[in-house]
C-alpha positions in Angstrom: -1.2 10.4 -18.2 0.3 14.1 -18.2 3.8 14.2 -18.9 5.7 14.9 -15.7 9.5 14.9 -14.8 8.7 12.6 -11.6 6.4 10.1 -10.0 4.4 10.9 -6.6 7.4 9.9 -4.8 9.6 12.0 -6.1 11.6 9.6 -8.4 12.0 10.2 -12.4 11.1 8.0 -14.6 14.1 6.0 -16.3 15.4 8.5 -19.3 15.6 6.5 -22.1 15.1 7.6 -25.8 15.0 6.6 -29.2 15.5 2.9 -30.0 17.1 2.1 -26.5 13.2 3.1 -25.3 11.8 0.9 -27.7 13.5 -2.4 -27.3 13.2 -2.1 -23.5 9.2 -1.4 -23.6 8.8 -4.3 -26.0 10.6 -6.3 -23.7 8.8 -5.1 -21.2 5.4 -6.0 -23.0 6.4 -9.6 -24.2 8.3 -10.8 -21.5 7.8 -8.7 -18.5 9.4 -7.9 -15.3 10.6 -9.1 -12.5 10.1 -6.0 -9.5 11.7 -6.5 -6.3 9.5 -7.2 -3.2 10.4 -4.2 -1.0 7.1 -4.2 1.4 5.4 -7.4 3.3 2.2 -7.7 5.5 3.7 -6.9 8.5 4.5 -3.1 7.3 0.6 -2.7 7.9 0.9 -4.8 11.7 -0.8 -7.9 9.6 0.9 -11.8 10.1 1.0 -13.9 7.2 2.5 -17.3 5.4 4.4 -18.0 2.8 2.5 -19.7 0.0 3.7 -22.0 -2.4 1.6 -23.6 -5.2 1.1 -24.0 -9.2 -0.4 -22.7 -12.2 -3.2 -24.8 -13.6 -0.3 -25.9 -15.9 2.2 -26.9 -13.4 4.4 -23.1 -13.2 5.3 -22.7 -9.8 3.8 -19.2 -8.1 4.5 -17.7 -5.3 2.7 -15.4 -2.9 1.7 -14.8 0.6 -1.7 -16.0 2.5 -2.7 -13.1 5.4 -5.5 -15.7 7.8 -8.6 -13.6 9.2 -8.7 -16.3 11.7 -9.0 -20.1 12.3 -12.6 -20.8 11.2 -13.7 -21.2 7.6 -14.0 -18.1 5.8 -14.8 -16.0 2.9 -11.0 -14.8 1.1 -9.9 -12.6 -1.6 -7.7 -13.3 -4.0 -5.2 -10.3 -5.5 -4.2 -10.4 -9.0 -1.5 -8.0 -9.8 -1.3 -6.0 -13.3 1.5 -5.9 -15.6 4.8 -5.7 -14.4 3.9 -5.3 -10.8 4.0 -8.1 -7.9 2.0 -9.4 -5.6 2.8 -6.0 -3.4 1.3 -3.6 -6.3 3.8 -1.0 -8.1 6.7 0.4 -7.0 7.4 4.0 -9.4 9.9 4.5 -11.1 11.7 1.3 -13.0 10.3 1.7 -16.1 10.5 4.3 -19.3 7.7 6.2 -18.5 5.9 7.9 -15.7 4.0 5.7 -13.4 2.8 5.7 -9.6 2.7 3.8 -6.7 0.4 1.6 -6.0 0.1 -0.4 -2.4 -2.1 -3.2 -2.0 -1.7 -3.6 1.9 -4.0 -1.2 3.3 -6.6 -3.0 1.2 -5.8 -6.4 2.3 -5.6 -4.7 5.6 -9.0 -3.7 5.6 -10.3 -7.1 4.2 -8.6 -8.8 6.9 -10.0 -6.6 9.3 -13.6 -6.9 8.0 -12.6 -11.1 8.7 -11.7 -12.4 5.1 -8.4 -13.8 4.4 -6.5 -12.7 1.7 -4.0 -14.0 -1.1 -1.7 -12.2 -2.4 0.4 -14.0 -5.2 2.7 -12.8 -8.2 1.6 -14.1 -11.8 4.1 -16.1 -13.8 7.0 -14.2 -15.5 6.8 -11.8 -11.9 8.2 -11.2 -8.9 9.5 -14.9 -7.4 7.1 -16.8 -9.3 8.4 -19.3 -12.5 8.6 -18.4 -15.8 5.7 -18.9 -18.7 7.5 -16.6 -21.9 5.4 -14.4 -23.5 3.0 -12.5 -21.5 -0.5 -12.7 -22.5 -2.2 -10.2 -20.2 -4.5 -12.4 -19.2 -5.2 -16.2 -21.3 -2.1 -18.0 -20.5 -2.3 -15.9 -16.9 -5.7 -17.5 -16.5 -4.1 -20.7 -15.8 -2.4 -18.7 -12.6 -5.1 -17.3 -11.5 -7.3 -21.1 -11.4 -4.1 -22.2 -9.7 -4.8 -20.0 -6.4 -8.5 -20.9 -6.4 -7.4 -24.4 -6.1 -4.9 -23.4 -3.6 -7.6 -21.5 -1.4 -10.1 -24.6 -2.2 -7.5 -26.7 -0.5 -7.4 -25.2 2.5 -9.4 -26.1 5.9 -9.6 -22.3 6.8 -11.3 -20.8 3.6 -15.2 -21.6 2.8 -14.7 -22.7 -0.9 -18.1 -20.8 -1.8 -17.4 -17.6 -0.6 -13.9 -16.7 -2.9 -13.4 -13.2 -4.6 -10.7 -11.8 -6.6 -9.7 -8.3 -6.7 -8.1 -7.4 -10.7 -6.1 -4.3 -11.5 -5.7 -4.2 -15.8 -3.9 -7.2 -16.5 -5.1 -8.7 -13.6 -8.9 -8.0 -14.3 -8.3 -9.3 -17.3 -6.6 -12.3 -16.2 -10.1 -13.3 -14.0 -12.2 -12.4 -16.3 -10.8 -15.1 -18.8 -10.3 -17.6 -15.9 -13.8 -17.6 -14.5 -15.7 -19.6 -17.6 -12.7 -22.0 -17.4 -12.2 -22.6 -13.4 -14.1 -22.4 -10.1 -16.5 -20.5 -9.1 -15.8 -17.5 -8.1 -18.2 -15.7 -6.0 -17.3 -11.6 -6.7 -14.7 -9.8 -8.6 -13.5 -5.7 -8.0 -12.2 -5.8 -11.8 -10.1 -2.1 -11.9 -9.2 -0.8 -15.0 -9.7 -3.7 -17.2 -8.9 -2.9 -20.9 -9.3 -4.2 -24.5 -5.3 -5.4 -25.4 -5.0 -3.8 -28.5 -6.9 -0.4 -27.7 -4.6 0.1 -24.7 -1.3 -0.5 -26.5 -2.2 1.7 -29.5 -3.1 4.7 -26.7 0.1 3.7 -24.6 2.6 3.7 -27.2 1.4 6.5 -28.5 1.9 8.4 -25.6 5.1 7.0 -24.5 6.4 6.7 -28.0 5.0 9.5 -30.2 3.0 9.5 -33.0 4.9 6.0 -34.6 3.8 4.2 -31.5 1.4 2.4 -32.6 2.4 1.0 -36.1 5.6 -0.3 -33.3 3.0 -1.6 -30.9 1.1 -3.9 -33.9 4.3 -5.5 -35.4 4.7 -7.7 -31.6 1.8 -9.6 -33.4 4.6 -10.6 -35.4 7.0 -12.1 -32.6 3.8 -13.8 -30.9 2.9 -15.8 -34.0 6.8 -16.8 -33.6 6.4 -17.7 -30.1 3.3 -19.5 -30.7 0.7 -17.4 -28.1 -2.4 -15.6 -28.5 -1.8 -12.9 -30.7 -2.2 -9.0 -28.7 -4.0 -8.1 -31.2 -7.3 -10.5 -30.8 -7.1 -9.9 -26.6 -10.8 -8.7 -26.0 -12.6 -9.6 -22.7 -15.5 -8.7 -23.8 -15.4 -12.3 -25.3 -15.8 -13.8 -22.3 -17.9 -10.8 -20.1 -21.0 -12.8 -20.9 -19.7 -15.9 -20.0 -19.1 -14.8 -16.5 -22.1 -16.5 -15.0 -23.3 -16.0 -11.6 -19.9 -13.7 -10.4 -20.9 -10.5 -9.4 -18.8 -8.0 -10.7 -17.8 -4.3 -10.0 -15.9 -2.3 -12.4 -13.6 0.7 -11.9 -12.4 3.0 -14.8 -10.7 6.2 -13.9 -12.0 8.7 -15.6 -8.6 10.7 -16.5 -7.2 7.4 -18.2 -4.7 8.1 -21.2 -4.9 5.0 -22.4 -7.7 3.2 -21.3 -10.8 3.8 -22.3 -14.2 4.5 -20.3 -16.5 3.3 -23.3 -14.4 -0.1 -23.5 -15.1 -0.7 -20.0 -18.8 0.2 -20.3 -19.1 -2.2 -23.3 -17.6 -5.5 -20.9 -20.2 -4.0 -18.0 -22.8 -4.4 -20.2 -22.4 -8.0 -21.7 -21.8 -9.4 -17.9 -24.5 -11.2 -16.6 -24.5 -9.7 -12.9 -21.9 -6.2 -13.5 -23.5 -3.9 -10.8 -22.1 -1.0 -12.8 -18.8 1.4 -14.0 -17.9 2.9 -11.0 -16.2 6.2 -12.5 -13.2 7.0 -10.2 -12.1 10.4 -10.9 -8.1 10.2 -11.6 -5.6 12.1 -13.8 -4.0 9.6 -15.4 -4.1 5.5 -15.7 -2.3 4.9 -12.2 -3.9 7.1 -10.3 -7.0 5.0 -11.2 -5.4 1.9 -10.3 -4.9 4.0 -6.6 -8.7 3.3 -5.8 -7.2 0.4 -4.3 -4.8 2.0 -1.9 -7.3 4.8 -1.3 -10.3 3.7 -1.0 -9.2 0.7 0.8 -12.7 0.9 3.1 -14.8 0.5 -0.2 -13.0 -2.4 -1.2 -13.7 -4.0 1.8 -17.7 -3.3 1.8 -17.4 -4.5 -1.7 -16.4 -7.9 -1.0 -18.1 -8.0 2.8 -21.6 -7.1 0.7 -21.4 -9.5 -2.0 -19.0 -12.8 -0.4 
């Protein structure tokens, strides 16, 4: 991402330096954060319910469930990325520059195009119960199966026609679910990454050029805490293992510390990937915007392929 003194919305990222910056971003990275829900459905005219249900391991989540309509139907399931909610991102609460990103008008536009929607926060986010360290996507994975089951349950939702929309975490969080859980019928997977390539680029940038020799020693506090180490986190494990799910992918072709090549390699090991869709963007958030923006294609996505 291009250094800049502010996000889209005019606020600066928070000005830390030095160690301070360190200790918070590991933080950040093991255990997460909790952003405050500042927007709902009905900013976007949509009703909705609270929903209330558990992990695959028994962590309570929370979220909300936007209906279509009575009659069984097709629904989407939204699976926020790393230190977001079930909302998206709200700029400017963390140590480096980031952006906005707004679910609704997506989940807006699903709704419209009759498919109910789920939008839930992942353990160790938002108001949902704690599951120490983060994982970015294995542990998370239990989360994720947890909503299926949730939307399974339920009178209104046609239990062969469920998708799930991933941004980075997320993505990665589905894509590790799928082999283990229900079926799941498409998945919009945006900006998925490899664990280890993304925190080497990310620190780097954020850090300098000792970044990364920071960002491999949290293997160290993961073998303490028992979890996956970062530094073995590869989808592309389980991309072929994916079965009949049809899957988009979205890269942004600006991406600091993603990588398009990564992204290419999980499309090409997934049974039924219709592609890399290359969304052109100037840094990592603004490809996770294609959700916000392009809230129409996300909608013929799922309505083509649910």
């Amino acid at each position: 991402m291009s250094p800049s003194p502010a996000d889209a919305s005019g606020r600066p990222p928070l000005d830390e330096r030095g160690i301070r910056k360190l200790m918070h971003l590991t933080r950040l990275m093991i255990y997460g954060d909790r952003q405050p829900i500042v927007r709902t459905p009905a900013d976007v005219g949509l009703a909705y319910e609270e929903a209330s249900f558990t992990a695959t391991d028994g962590v309570d989540l929370r979220g909300w469930f936007i209906p279509a309509g009575a009659g069984p139907a097709p629904a989407v399931v939204f699976v926020h990325g790393w230190i977001w909610n079930r909302g998206g991102n709200v700029a400017g609460r963390v140590p480096f520059v980031d952006r906005d990103v707004d679910f609704l008008p997506a989940a807006k536009a699903l709704h419209d195009a009759g498919i109910h929607v789920l939008l839930f926060d992942l353990s160790n986010h938002g108001e949902s119960g704690k599951r120490p360290p983060l994982t970015m996507g294995r542990w998370e994975a239990r989360d994720f199966n947890g909503a299926l089951e949730y939307l399974r349950g339920r009178s209104d939702v046609d239990a062969g026609r469920i998708g799930a929309l991933g941004t980075s975490a997320g993505a990665n969080t589905v894509m590790y679910a799928i082999p283990e859980g229900p079926p799941v019928k498409a998945l919009l997977a945006v900006q998925p990454t490899k664990l280890g390539v993304f925190n080497r680029n990310f620190s780097r940038d954020v850090l300098g050029p000792l970044g990364p020799a920071a960002a491999r020693s949290t293997d160290l506090v993961y073998v303490f805490l028992r979890a996956p180490l970062p530094s073995t986190h590869d989808p592309a494990v389980v991309a072929p293992r994916l079965g009949e799910t049809v899957v988009q992918y979205v890269q942004g072709t600006g991406d600091p510390w993603g990588e398009m090549g990564i992204v290419e390699g999980f499309s090409a090991l997934t049974p039924h990937s219709l592609g890399v869709l290359a969304y052109p963007s100037t840094g990592r958030y603004e490809g996770y915007q294609y959700v916000s923006k392009e809230a129409a294609q996300v909608a013929a996505f799922f309505t083509a392929n649910l």
